[in-house]
VOFITOR-120586 format. One record per atom (N, C-alpha, C): residue number from 0; chain; z, x, y. Coordinates in steps of 0.001 Angstrom, whole numbers. Each point is the difference from the previous one (the first is absolute). Layout:
<atoms>
    i  ch        Z        X        Y
  NUM   A        Z        X        Y
...
</atoms>
This chain:
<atoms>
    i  ch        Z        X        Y
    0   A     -904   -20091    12640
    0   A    -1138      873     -255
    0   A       61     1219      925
    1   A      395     -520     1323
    1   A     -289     1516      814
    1   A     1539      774      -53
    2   A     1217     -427     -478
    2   A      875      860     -225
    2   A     -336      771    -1087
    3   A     -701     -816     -921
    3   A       37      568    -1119
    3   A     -879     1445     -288
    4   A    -1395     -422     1307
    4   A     -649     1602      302
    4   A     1145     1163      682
    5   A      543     -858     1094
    5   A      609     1023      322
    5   A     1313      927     -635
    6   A      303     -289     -828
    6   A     1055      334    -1231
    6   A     -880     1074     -928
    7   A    -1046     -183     -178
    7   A     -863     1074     -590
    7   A    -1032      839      920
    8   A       47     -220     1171
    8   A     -332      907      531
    8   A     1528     1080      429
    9   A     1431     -464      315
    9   A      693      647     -285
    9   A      193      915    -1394
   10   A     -309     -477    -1087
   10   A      274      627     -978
   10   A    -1056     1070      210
   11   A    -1153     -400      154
   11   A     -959     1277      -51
   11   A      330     1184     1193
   12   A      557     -835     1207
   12   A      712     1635     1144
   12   A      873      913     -709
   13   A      588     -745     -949
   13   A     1571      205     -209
   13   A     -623     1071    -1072
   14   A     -893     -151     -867
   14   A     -417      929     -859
   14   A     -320     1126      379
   15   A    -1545     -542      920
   15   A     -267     1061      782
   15   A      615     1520      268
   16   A     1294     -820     1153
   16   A      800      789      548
   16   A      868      974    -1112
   17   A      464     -530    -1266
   17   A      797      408     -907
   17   A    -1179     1571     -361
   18   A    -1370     -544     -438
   18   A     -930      768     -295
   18   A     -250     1332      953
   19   A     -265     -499     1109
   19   A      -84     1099      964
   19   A     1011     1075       28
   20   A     1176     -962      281
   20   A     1283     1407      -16
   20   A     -305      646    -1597
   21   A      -51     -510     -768
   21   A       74      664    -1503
   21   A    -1432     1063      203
   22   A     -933     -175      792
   22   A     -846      910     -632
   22   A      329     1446     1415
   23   A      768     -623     1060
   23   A      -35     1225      954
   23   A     1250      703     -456
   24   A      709     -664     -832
   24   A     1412      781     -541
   24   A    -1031      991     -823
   25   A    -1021     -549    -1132
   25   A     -531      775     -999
   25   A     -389     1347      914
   26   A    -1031     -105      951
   26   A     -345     1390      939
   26   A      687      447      200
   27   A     1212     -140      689
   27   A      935      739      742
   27   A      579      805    -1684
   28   A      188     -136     -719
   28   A      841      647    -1311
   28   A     -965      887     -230
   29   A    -1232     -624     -246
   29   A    -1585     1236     -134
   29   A      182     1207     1233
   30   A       18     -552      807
   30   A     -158     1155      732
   30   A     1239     1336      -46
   31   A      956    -1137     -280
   31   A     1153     1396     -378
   31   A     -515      504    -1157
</atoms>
């Protein structure tokens, strides 16, 4: 049970993180 949270709380960093870079890549192109 508690690996099994912690396996989806990885998945949700892992998104996160994927998300974040994808939206500061998006600004940085806007601003050019």
């Amino acid at each position: 049970m508690e690996e099994n949270r912690l396996a989806q709380n990885n998945e949700i960093l892992h998104k996160t993180c994927q998300f974040q870079r994808i939206s500061h890549y998006n600004i940085g192109t806007w601003q050019l």
